[in-house]
C-alpha positions as CSV (number, residue, x, y, z in Angstrom):
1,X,-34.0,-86.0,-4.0
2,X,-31.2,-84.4,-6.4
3,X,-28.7,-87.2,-6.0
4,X,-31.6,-90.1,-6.6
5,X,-33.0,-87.9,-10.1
6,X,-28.8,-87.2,-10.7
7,X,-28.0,-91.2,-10.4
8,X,-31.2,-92.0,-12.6
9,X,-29.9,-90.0,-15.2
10,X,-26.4,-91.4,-14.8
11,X,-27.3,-95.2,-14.9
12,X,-28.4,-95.0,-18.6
13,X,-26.0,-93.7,-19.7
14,X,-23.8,-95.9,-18.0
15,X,-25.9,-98.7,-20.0
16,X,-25.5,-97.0,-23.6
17,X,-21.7,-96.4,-22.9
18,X,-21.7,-100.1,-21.9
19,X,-23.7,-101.7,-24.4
20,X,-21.9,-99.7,-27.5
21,X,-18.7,-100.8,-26.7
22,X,-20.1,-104.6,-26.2
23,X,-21.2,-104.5,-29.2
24,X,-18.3,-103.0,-30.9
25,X,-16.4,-105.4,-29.4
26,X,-18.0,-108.6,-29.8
27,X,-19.5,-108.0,-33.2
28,X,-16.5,-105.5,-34.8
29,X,-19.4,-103.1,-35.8
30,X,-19.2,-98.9,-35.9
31,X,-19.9,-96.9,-33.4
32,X,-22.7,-95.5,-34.9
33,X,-24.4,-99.6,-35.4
34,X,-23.3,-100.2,-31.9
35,X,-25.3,-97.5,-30.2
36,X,-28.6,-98.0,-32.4
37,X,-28.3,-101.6,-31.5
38,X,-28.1,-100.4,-28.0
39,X,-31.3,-98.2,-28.1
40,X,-33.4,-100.4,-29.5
41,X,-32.3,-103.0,-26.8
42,X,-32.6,-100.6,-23.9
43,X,-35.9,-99.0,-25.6
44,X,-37.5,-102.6,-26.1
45,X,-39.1,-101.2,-29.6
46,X,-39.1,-104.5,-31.2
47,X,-37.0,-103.6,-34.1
48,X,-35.0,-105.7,-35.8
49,X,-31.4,-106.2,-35.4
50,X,-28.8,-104.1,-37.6
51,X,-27.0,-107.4,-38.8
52,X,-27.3,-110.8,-37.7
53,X,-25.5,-111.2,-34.5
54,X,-23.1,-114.0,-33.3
55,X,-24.0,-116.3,-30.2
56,X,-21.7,-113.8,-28.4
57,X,-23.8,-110.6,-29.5
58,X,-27.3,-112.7,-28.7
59,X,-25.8,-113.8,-25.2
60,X,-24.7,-110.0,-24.9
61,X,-27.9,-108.5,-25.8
62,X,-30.1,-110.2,-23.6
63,X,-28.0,-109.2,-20.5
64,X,-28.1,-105.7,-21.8
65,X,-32.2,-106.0,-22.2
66,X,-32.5,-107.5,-18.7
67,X,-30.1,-105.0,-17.5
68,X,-32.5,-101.9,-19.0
69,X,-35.7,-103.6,-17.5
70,X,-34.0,-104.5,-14.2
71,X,-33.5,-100.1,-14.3
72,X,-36.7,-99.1,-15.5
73,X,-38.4,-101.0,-12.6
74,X,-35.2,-99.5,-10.2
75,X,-35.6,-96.5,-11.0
76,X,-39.6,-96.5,-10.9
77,X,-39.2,-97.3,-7.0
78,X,-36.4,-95.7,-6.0
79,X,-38.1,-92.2,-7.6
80,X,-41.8,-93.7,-5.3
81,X,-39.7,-94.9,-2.0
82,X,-37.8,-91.0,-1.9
83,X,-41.5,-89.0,-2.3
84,X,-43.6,-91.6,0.1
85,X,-40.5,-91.8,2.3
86,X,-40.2,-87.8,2.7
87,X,-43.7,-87.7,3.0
88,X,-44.2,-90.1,5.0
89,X,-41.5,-88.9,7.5
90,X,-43.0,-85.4,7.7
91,X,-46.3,-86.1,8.4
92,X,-44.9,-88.1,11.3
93,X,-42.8,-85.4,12.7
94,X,-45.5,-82.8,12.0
95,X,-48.1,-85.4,14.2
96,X,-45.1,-86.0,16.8
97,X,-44.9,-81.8,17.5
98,X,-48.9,-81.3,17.5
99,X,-49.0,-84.0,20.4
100,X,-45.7,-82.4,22.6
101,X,-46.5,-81.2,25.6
102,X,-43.7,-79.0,27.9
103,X,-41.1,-79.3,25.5
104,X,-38.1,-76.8,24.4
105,X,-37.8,-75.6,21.1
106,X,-34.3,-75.0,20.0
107,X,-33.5,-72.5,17.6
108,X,-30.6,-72.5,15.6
109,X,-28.4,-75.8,15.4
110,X,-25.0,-74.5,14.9
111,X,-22.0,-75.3,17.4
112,X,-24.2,-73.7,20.8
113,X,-27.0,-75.4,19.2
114,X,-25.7,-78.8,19.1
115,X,-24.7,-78.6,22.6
116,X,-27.6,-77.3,24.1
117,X,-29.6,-80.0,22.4
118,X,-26.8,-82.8,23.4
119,X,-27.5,-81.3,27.3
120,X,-31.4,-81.2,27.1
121,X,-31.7,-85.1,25.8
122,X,-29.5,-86.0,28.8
123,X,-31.6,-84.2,31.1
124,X,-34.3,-86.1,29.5
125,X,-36.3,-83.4,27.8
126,X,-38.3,-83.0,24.8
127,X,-36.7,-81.1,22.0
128,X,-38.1,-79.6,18.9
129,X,-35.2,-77.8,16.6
130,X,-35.9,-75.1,14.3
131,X,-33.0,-74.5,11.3
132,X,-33.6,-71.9,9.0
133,X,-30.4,-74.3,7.3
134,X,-31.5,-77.3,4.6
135,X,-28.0,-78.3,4.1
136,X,-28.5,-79.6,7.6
137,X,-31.2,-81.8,7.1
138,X,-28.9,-84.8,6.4
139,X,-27.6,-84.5,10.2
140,X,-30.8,-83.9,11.9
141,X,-32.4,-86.6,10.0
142,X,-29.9,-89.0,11.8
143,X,-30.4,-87.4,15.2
144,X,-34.3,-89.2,15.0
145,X,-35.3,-85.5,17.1
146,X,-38.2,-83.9,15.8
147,X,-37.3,-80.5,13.7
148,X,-38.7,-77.9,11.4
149,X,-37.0,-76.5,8.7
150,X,-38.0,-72.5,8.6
151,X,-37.0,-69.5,9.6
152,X,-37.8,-68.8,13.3
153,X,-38.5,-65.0,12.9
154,X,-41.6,-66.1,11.2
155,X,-44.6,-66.3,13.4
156,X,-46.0,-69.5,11.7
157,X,-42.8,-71.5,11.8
158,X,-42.8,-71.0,15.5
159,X,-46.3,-72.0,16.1
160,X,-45.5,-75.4,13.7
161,X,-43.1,-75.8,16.5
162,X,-45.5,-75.6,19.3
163,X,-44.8,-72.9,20.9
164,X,-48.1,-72.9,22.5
165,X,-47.4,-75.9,24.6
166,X,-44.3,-75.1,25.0
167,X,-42.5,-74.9,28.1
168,X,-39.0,-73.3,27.8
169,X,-37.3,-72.3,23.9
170,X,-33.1,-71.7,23.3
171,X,-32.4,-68.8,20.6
172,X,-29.0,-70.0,19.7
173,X,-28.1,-68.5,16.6
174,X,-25.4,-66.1,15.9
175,X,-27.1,-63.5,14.9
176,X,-27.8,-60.8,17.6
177,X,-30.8,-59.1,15.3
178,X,-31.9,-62.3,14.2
179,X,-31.9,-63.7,17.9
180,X,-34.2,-59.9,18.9
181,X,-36.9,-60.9,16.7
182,X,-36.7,-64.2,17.5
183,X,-37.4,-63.3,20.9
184,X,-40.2,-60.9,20.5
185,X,-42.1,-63.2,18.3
186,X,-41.7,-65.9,20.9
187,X,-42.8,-63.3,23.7
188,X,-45.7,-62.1,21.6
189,X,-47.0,-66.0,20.9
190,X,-46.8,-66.8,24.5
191,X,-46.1,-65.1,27.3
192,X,-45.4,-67.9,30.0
193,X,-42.5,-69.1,28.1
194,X,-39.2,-69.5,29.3
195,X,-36.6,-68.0,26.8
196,X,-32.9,-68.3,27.0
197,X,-31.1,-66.1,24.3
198,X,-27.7,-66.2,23.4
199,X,-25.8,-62.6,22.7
200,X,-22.9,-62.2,21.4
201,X,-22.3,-58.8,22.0
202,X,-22.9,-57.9,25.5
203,X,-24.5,-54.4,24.7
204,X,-27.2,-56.2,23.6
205,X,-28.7,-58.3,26.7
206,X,-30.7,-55.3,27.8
207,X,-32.4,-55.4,24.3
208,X,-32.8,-58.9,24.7
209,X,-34.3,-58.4,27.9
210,X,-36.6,-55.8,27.1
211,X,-37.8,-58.5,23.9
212,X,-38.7,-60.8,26.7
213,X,-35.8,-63.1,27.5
214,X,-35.9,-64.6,30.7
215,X,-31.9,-64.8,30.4
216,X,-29.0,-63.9,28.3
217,X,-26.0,-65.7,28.2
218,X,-22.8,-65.0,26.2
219,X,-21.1,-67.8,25.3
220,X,-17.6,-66.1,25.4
221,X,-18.1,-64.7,28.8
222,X,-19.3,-67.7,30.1
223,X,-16.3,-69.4,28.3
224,X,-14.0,-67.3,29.9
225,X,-15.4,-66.9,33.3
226,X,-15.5,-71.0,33.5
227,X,-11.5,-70.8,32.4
228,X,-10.9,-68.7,35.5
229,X,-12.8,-71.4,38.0
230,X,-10.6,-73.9,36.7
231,X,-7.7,-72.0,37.5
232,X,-8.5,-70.9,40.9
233,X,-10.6,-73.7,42.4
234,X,-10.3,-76.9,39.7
235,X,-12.2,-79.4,41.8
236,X,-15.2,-77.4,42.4
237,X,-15.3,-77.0,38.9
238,X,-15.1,-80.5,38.3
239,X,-17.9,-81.5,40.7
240,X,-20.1,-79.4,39.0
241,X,-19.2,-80.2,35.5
242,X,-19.9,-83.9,36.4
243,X,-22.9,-83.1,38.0
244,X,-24.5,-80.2,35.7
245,X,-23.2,-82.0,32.4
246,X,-22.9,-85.2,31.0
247,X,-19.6,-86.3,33.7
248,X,-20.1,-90.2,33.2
249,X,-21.7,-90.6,36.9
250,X,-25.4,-91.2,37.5
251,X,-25.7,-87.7,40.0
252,X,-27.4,-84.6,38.8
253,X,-28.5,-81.2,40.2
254,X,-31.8,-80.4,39.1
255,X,-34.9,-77.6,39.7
256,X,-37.9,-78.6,41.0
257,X,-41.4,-77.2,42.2
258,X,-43.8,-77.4,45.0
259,X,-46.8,-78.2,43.0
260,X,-50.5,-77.3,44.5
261,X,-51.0,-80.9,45.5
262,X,-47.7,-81.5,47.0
263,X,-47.8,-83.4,50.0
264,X,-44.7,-80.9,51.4
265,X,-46.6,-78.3,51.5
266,X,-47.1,-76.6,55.4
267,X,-44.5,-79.2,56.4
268,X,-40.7,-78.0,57.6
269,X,-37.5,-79.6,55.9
270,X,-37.4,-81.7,58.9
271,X,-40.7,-82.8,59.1
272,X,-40.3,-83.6,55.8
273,X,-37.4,-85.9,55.9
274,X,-36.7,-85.5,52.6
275,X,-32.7,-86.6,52.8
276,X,-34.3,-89.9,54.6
277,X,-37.1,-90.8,52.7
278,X,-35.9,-89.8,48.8
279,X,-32.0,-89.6,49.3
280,X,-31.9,-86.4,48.2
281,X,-30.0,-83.4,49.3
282,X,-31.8,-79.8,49.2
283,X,-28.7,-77.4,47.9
284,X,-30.8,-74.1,48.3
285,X,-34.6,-72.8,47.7
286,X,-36.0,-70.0,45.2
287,X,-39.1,-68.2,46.8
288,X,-40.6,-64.8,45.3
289,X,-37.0,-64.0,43.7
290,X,-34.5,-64.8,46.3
291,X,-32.7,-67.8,46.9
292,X,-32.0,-69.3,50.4
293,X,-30.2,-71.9,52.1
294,X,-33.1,-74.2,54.5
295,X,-32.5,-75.4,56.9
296,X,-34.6,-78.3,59.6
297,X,-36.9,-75.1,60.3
298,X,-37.9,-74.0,56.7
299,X,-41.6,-74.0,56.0
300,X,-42.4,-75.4,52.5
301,X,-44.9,-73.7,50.6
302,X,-46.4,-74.1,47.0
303,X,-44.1,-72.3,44.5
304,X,-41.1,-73.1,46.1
305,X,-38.6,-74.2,43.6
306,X,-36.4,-76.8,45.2
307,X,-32.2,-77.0,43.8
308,X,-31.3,-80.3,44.7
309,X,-29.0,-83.4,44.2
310,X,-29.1,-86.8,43.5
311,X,-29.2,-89.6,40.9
312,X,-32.2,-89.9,38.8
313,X,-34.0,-92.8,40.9
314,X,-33.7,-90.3,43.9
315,X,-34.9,-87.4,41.8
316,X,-37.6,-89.5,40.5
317,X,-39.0,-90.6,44.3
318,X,-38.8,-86.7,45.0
319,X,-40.9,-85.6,42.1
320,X,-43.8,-87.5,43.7
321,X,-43.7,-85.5,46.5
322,X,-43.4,-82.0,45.0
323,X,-46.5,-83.3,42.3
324,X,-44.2,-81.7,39.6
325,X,-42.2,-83.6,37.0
326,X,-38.4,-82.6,35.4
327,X,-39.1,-80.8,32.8
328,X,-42.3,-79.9,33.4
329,X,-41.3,-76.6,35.5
């Protein structure tokens, strides 16, 4: 809005500085004839003219005059377009986050933020971004994702965001305190969410913890520990970087649940014949806290969150067995 109001205030006086000259030019008048010609031209008062001017200076004068009305009706739209437009878009985005269901609010759209949100909308999930920042408006505007721009520590900003029907929420900013409160506030607004916090001192993940994160992750130690994988076994690490991150193939490991109406459920992993019927492969199960390896003679039961692999067709054919959808976990 300050660079439309800046070039309405420019463009006259590009017109003045134009039409002075013009006339100085054309008719060999002062400076101080030139620009009153030029007002009362631009200003349309119906005075008349300071001398009697030349076909040159008449042919001049009514370019200049269609030149001030051509602004005046410019600028009376461009000023309307910018305050419907920005209205108009916010009421849209406020609408779009009042009707999201199961989606995961990232907080904080600096360097982690950027990727995490990069990583959520290939795994297909919804995103809503909360950045305390209004220089960053401009970018977010281009990534057409729903956003808020507030300061997450503040109860209200989060429940604009929907934390309600929320699933999972990313505290990504750099700010260890900021990050606490973040937390709590989340924690206090509702307790079945998931919440990843980034730390950046490591002294501080019990804290976090104790807030109510479900997990703290340090972006340095992760950086580093990821570093030493490459080094010692480089093509594991690549396997799972293509099928974890964006790695150009169509395969992905994913998470998913044994919903209540699952089909699975009371069935073994060979009875189920989920390899044969889906294409899937079942890397390990998480069941009251502890992960396993199944094998043929593993009982399914409701709860049981299933890591697997495959490509999203195959993951989609599985997700109407367990009754649970991606991102809906």
């Amino acid at each position: 809005m300050n660079r439309r109001v800046f070039t309405l205030l420019l463009i006259p006086f590009l017109l003045f500085a134009l039409g002075t000259v013009g006339y100085m030019l054309i008719e060999d008048w002062s400076v101080i004839d030139a620009f009153y010609m030029t007002a009362i031209t631009l200003t349309t008062v119906g005075f008349g003219e300071v001398r009697t001017l030349t076909t040159g200076g008449r042919i001049f004068t009514v370019v200049l005059l269609v030149a001030g009305v051509a602004f005046v009706a410019y600028g009376l739209e461009y000023l309307l377009t910018a305050n419907l437009g920005d209205s108009w878009r916010k009421k849209r985005m406020t609408q779009t986050i009042e009707n999201m269901q199961n989606h995961v609010i990232v907080c904080g759209y600096g360097r982690v933020g950027q990727s995490a949100v990069t990583s959520l909308q290939n795994s297909k999930r919804l995103v809503v971004i909360v950045e305390r920042d209004v220089e960053k408006s401009a970018v977010l505007d281009e990534l057409d994702l729903p956003y808020l721009l507030g300061d997450a520590t503040k109860d209200e900003v989060l429940q604009q965001a929907g934390i309600d029907q929320a699933w999972g929420m990313l505290v990504c900013t750099g700010d260890d305190s900021r990050n606490l409160f973040i937390v709590l506030s989340a924690r206090a607004l509702n307790s079945d969410l998931y919440i990843v916090t980034r730390s950046v001192d490591a002294e501080n993940e019990r804290k976090m913890r104790r807030a109510g994160a479900n997990r703290v992750v340090s972006p340095y130690q992760i950086g580093g520990q990821h570093m030493a994988n490459i080094i010692v076994r480089p093509h594991v690490t690549d396997f799972f970087d293509v099928v974890t991150l964006d790695g150009g193939i169509e395969l992905w490991v994913e998470e998913l649940v044994i919903g209540k109406d699952s089909r699975l459920i009371g069935q073994t992993v060979g009875e189920a014949k989920i390899r044969q019927t889906t294409g899937v492969s079942i890397i390990a199960m998480w069941r009251e806290g502890r992960s396993t390896i199944p094998d043929a003679h593993t009982n399914l039961q409701m709860g049981d969150e299933l890591i697997v692999i495959g490509t999203r067709e195959q993951l989609s054919k599985l997700e109407e067995l367990t009754g649970v959808e991606l991102g809906h976990l």
